[in-house]
BAFILO-302847 format. One line per 5 residues: their letters; for each residue x, y, z of C-alpha. Coordinates in nm, 2 decimals, always signed. Layout:
A) X,Y,Z  ... .
! end
This chain:
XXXXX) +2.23,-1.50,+0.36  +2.39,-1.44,+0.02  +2.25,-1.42,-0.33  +2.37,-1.34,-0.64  +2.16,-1.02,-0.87 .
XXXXX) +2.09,-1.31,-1.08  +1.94,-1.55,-0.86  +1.74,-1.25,-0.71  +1.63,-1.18,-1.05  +1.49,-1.54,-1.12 .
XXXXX) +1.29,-1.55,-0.79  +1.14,-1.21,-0.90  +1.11,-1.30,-1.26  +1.23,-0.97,-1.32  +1.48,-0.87,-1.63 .
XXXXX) +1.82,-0.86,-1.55  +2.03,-0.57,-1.70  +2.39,-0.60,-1.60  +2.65,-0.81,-1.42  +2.44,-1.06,-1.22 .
XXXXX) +2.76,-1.18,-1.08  +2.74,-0.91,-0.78  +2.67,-1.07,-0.46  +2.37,-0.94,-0.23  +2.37,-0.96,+0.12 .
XXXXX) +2.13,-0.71,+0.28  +1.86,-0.45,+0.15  +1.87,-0.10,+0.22  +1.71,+0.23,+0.08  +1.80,+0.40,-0.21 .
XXXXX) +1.95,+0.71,-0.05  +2.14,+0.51,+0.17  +2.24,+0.16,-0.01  +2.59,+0.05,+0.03  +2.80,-0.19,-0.19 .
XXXXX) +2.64,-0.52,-0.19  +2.30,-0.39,-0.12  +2.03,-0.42,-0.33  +1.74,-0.16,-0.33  +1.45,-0.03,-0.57 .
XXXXX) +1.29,+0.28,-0.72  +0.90,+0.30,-0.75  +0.85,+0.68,-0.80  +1.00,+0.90,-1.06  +1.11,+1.17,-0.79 .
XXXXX) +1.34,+0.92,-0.64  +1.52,+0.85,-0.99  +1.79,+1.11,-0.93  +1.92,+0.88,-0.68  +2.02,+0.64,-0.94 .
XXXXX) +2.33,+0.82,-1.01  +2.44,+0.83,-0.63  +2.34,+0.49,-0.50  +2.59,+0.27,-0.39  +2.37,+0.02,-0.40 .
XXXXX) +2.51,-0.33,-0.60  +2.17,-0.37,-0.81  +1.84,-0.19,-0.82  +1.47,-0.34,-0.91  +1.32,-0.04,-1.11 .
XXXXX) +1.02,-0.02,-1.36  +1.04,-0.18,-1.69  +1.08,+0.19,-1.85  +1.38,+0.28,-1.63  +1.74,+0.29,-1.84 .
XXXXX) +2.08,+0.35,-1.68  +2.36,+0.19,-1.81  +2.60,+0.27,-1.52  +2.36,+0.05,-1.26  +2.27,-0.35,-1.24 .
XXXXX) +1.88,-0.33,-1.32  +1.62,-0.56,-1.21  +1.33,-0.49,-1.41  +0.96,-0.57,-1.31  +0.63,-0.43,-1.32 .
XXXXX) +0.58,-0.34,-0.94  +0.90,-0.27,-0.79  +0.74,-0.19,-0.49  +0.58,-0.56,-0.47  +0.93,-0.67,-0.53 .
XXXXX) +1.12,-0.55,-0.31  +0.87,-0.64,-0.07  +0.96,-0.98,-0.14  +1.33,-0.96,-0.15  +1.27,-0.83,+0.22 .
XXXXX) +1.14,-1.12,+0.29  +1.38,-1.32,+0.13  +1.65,-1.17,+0.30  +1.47,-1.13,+0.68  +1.24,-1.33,+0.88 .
XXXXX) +0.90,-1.09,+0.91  +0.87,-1.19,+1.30  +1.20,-1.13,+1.60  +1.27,-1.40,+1.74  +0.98,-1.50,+2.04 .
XXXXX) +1.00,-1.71,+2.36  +1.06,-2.08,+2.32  +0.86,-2.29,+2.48  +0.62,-2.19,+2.78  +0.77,-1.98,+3.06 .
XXXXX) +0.78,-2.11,+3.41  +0.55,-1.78,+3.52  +0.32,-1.81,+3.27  -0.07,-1.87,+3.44  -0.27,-2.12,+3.23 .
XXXXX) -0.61,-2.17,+3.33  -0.80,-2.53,+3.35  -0.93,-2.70,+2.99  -0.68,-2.50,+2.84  -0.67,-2.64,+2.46 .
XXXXX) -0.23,-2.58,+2.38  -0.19,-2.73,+1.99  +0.20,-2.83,+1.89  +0.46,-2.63,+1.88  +0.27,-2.33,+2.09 .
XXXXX) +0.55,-2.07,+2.26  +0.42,-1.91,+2.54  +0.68,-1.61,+2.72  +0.70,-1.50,+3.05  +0.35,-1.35,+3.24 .
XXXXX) +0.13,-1.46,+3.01  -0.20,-1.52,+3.13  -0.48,-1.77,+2.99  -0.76,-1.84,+3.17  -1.00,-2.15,+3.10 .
XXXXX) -1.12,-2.32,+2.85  -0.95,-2.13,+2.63  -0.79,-2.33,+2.25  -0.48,-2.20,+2.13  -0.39,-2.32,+1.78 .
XXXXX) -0.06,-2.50,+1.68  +0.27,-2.31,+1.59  +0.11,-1.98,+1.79  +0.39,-1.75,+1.93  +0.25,-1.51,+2.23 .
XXXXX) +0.52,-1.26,+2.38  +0.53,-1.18,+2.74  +0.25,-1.00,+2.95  -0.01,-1.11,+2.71  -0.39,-1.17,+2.86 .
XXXXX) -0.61,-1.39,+2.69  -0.97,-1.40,+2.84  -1.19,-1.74,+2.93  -1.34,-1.95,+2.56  -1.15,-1.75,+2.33 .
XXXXX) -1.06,-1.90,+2.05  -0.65,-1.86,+1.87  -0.58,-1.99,+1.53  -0.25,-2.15,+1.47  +0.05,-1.93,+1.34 .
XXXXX) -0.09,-1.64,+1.52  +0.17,-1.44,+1.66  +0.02,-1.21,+1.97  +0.33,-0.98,+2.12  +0.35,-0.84,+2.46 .
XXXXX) +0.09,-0.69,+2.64  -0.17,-0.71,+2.41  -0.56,-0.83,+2.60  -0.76,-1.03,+2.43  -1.07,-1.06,+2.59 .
XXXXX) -1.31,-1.31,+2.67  -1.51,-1.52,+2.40  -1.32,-1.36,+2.12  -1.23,-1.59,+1.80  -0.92,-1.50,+1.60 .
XXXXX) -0.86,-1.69,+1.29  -0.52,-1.83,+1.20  -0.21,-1.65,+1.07  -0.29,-1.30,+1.25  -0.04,-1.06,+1.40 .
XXXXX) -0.12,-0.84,+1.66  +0.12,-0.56,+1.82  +0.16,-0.46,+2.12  -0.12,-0.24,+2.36  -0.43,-0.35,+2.15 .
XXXXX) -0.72,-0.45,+2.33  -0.94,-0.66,+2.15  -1.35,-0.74,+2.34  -1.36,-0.42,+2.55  -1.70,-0.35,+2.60 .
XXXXX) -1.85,-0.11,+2.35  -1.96,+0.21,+2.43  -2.35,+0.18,+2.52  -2.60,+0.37,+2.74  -2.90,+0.46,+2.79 .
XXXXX) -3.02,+0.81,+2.95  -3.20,+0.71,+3.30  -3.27,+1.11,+3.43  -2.98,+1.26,+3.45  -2.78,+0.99,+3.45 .
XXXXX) -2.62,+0.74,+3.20  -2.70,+0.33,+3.19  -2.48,+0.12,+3.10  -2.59,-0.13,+2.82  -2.44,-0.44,+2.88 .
XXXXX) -2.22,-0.55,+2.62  -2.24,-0.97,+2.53  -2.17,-0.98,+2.18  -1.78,-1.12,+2.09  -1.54,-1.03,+1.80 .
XXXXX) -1.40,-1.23,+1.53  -1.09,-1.20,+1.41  -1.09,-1.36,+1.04  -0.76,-1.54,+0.88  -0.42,-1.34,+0.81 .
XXXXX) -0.52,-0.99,+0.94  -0.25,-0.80,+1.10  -0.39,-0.54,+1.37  -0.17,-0.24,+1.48  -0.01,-0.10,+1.82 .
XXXXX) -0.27,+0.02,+2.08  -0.60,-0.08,+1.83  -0.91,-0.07,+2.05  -1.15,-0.32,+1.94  -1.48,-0.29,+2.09 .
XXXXX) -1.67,-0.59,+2.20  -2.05,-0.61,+2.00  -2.37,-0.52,+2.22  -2.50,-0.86,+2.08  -2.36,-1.05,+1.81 .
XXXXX) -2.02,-0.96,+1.65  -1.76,-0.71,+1.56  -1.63,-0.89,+1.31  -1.28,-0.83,+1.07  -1.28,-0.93,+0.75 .
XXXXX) -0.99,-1.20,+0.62  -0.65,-1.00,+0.53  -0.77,-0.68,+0.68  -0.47,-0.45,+0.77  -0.55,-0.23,+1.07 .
XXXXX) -0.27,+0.04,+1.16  -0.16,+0.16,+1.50  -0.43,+0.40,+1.71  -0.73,+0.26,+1.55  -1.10,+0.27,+1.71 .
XXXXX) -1.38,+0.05,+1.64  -1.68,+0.07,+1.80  -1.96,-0.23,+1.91  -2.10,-0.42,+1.62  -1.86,-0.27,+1.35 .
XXXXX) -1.78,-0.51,+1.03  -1.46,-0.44,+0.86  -1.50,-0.66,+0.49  -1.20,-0.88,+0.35  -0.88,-0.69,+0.29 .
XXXXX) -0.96,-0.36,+0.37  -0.69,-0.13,+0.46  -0.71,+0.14,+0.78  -0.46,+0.36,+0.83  -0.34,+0.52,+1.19 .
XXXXX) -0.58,+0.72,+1.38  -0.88,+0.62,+1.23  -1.22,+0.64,+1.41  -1.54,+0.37,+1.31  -1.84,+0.44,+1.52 .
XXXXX) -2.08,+0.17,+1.62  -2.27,-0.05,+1.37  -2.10,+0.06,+1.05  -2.04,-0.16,+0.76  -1.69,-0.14,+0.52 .
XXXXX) -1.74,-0.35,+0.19  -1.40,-0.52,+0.10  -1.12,-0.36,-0.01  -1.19,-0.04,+0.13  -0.91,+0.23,+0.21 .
XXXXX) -0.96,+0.43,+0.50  -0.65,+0.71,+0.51  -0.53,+0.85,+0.85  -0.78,+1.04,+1.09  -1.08,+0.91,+0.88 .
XXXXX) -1.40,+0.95,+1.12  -1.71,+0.77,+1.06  -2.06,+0.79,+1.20  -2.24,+0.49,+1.33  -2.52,+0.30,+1.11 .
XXXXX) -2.36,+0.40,+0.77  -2.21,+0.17,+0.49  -1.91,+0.23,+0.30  -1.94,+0.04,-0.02  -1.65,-0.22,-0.18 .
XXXXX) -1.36,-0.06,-0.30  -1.39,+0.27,-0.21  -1.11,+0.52,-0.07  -1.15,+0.78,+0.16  -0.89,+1.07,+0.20 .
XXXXX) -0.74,+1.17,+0.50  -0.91,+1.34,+0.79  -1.23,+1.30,+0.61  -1.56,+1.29,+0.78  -1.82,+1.06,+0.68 .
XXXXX) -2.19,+1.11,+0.80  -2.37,+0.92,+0.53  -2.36,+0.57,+0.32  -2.08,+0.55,+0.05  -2.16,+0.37,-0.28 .
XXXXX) -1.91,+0.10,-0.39  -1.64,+0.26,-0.58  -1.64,+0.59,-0.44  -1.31,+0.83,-0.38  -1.42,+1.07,-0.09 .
XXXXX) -1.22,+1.36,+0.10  -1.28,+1.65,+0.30  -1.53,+1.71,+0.62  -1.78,+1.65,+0.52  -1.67,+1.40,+0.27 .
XXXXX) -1.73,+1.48,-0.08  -1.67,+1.34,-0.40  -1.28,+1.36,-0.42  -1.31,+1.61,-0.77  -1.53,+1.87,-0.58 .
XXXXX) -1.30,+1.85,-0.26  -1.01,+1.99,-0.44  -1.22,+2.23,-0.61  -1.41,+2.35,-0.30  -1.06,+2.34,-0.10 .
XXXXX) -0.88,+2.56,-0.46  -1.18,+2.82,-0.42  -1.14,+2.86,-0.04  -0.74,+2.94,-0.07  -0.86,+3.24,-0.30 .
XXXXX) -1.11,+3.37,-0.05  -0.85,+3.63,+0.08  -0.78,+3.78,-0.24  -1.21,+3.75,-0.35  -1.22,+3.91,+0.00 .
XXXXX) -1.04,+4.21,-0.12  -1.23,+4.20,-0.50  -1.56,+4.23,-0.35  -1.45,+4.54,-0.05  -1.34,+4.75,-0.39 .
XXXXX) -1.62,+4.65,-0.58  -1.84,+4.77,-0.25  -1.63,+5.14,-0.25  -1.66,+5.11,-0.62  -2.06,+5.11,-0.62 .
XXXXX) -2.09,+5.33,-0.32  -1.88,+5.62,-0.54  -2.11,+5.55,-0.81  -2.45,+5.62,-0.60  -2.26,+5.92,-0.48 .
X) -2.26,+6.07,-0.81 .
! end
């Protein structure tokens, strides 16, 4: 595909500054943009790349001047480019065609119109798979569950049995979604399983990382909220509910039971205790611990989370503890020389 600066301008209803004539043909990073490239700036430290981009046209903030470049000013670059990148590239590779000869479908197996199915895939029954769903090779799909059309699935993900994932979601590769939750019960000095019968739901348009582990509820439903975005090496635990288009960034860690409002961020390593609520719109920092309900609109960080302010206060005071370290051992000679005398 080719497009002109211009015509990229116009579909980003962005101001053009310079020659729109240039012709586009890929996208590429600032630092390493070639001629007919296009790429973008978002953060002031990157604006010294402006004068050694090769790049054919930049989208910048409506603040950013430089003669010498073809601008494409808008108010969230980021955003933007975002969508020139999908202009420009398909967001999926291209998946099996069709349904492979090896695949294993199971009995009442519910296949909508224009399903792809790759090679090793199995169903089993009673299963309904949406229309236009794409799943990649060695994917498992447990007995009644449910997948929404335009869901793409790629290989080796297992989705077990009874779960219900909504339409347009993307999962990656090695996430297990309807493993049993982690449940027991002390019986002496050994531990009883609980048994595990609840499902999970999957709502509309989440995407859900490489090698998530999504526990099944003890009853009832783990349940993710619609546009939730769920990076690689997550846990959940049984019964969790992640709210609509929450955020959860690698390594995170959501004990059993817990709540997330919508539009929650949870930064990488974030650990939370079962049983808790994190209210709407909150963020917490990475590697915090949370061991207690969060009120909507809170910005938490450190272990144990705190108000974000008195983290970076308690974390400024503990780098000076050396140097108080050494106040209070001459203070202590100090006062022992005084008694002295």
């Amino acid at each position: 595909m080719v497009k002109t600066v211009a015509e990229i301008a116009r579909f980003l209803d962005g101001q053009l500054v310079g020659d729109g004539t240039a012709q586009i043909s890929a996208v590429s990073g600032i630092a390493e943009a070639k001629p007919g490239e296009i790429t973008f700036l978002a953060t002031p430290q990157y604006h010294r790349f402006l004068r050694t981009t090769a790049a054919s046209a930049v989208i910048v903030p409506p603040s950013v001047e430089f003669p010498q470049k073809t601008l494409i000013r808008v108010h969230d670059p980021r955003l933007a480019f975002a969508r020139v990148m999908r202009l420009f590239y398909a967001c999926f590779p291209e998946g099996p065609q069709g349904i492979h000869q090896t695949a294993v479908i199971g009995q009442r197996v519910n296949l909508g119109h224009g399903v792809n199915i790759g090679a090793l895939v199995c169903i089993e029954d009673q299963v309904t798979v949406g229309d236009d769903v794409t799943i990649f090779p060695g994917v498992f799909i447990g007995r009644e569950s449910q997948i929404g059309s335009g869901t793409v699935i790629y290989a080796n993900a297992t989705i077990r049995e009874q779960t219900v994932i909504g339409k347009n979601v993307i999962i990656h590769s090695g996430t297990v979604i309807g493993s049993d939750g982690f449940g027991y019960a002390k019986q002496g000095d050994k531990h009883l399983k609980i048994p595990q019968k609840g499902i999970v739901v999957i709502e509309d348009e989440v995407e859900i990382g490489a090698n998530v582990a999504i526990d099944r509820a003890t009853l009832g439903a783990t349940r993710i909220g619609r546009g939730a975005k769920i990076d690689n090496l997550v846990q959940l635990g049984h019964n969790v509910v992640i709210g609509p288009h929450c955020l959860v960034v690698a390594q995170v860690g959501i004990s059993g039971s817990t709540e997330i409002g919508s539009g929650v961020i949870l930064a990488g390593q974030v650990g939370l205790v079962g049983h808790i609520k994190i209210g709407d719109d909150s963020i917490i920092g990475a590697q915090s611990g949370v061991r207690k309900s969060v009120p909507p609109g809170s910005v938490l960080f450190g272990y144990p989370a705190r108000p974000h302010v008195k983290a970076k206060r308690i974390e400024a005071c503990l780098n000076r503890l050396p140097e108080l370290f050494k106040k209070v051992n001459a203070l202590e000679r100090a006062l022992k020389l005084l008694k002295r005398k």
